[in-house]
Kinemage of the C-alpha trace (Angstrom):
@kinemage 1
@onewidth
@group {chain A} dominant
@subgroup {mainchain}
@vectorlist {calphas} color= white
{ca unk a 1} P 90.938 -42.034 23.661
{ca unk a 2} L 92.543 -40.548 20.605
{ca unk a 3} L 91.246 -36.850 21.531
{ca unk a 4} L 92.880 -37.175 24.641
{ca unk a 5} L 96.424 -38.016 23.990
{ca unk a 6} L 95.835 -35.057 20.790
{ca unk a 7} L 94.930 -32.758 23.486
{ca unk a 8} L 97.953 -33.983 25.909
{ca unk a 9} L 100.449 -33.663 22.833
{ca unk a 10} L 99.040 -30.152 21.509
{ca unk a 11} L 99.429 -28.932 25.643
{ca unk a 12} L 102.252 -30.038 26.865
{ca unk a 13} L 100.455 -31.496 29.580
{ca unk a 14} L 99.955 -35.492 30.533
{ca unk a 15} L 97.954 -34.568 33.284
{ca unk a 16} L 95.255 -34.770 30.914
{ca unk a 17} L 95.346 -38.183 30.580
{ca unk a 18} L 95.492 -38.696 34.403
{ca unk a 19} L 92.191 -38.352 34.027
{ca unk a 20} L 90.440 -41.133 31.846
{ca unk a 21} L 93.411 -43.484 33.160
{ca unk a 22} L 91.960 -43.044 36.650
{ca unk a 23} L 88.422 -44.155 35.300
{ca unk a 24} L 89.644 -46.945 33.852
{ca unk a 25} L 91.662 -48.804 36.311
{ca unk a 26} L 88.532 -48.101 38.490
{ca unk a 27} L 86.361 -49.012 36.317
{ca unk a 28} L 88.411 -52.501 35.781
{ca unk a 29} L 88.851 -53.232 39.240
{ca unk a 30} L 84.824 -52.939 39.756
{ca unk a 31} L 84.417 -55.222 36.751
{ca unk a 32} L 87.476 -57.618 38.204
{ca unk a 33} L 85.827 -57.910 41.496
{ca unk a 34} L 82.365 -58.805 40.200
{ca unk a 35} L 80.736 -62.043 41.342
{ca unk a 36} L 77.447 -62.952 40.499
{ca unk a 37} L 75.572 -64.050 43.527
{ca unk a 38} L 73.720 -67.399 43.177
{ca unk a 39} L 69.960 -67.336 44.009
{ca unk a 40} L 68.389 -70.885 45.102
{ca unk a 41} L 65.011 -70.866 44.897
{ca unk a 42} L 62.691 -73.100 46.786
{ca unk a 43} L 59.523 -74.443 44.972
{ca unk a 44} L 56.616 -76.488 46.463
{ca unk a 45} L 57.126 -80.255 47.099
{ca unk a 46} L 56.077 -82.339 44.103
{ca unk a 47} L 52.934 -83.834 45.655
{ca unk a 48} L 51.638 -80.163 44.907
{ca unk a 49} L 51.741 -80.130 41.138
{ca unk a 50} L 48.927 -81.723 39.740
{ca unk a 51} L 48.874 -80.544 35.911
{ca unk a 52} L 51.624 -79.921 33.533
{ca unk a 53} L 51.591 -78.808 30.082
{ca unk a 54} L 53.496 -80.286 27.239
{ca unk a 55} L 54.750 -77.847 24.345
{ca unk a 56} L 56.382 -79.948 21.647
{ca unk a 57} L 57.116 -77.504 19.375
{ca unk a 58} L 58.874 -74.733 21.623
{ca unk a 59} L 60.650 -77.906 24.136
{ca unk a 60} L 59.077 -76.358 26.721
{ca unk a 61} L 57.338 -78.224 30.282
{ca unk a 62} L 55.730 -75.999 32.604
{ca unk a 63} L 54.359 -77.550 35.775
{ca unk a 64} L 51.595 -75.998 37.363
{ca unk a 65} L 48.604 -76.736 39.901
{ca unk a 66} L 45.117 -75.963 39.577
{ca unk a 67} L 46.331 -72.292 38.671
{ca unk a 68} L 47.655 -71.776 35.957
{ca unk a 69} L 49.743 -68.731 36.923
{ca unk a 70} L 51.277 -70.807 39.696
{ca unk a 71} L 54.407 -73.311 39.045
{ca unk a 72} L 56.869 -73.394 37.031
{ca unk a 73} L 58.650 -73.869 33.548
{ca unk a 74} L 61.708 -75.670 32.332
{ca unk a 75} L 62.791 -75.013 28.615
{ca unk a 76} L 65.081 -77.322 26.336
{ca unk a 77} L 67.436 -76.695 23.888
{ca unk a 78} L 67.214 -80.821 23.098
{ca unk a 79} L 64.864 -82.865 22.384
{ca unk a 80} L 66.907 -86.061 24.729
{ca unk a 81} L 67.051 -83.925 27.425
{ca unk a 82} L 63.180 -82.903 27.086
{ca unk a 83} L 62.307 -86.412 27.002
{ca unk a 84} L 64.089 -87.331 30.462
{ca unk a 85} L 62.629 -84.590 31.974
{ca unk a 86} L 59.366 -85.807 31.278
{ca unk a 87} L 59.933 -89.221 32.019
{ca unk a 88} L 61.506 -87.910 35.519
{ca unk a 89} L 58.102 -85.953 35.890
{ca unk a 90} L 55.902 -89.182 34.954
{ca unk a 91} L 58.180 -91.199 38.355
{ca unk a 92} L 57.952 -88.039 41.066
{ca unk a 93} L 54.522 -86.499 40.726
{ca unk a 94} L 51.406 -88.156 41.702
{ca unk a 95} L 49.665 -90.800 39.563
{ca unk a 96} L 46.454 -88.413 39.482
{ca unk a 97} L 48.449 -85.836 37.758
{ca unk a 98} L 46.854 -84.724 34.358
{ca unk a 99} L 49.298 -84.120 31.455
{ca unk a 100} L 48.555 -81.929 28.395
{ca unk a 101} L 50.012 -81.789 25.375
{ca unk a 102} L 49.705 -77.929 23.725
{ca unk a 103} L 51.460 -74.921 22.754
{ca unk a 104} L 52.056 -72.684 25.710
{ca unk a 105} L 50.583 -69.387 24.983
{ca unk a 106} L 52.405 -67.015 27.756
């Protein structure tokens, strides 16, 4: 921004800085305006899930059914939190649902 108000002072000229002042307020109303649009996303009913895989060491829980690629995965930053999610998974899914305890590998 410097260079330009050198080069405006050494010509004579502010139109120089019309310019990158233009950009800017454009620029700032774009970023003013922004919203972020929320995405819901709907998963399968809880009845589905039959597995789920325990990593301990990362706080990590990632649901899945018989394939492993399908389902999903909830990460923790703490360890109380981690521990009611898993107790809230033990109450909704069904009885015959296997838990694991490993480290996640993907």
């Amino acid at each position: 921004m410097l260079i330009f108000v050198f080069i405006a002072a050494l010509t004579g000229s502010l139109l120089f800085l019309v310019g990158p002042a233009a950009i800017a307020c454009i620029a700032a109303l774009k970023l003013l305006s922004w919203e972020n649009p929320i995405h819901h996303e709907q998963s399968l009913p809880w009845d589905e899930y039959n597995f789920v895989t325990v990593d301990r060491k990362r706080l990590m829980i990632v649901t899945h059914r018989t394939d492993v690629t399908l389902g999903f995965e909830a990460r923790f930053q703490h360890e109380v939190l981690f521990n009611k999610y898993l107790a809230f998974l033990h109450t909704v899914l069904p009885p015959t649902t296997e838990f694991t305890e490993k480290a996640w590998k993907w």
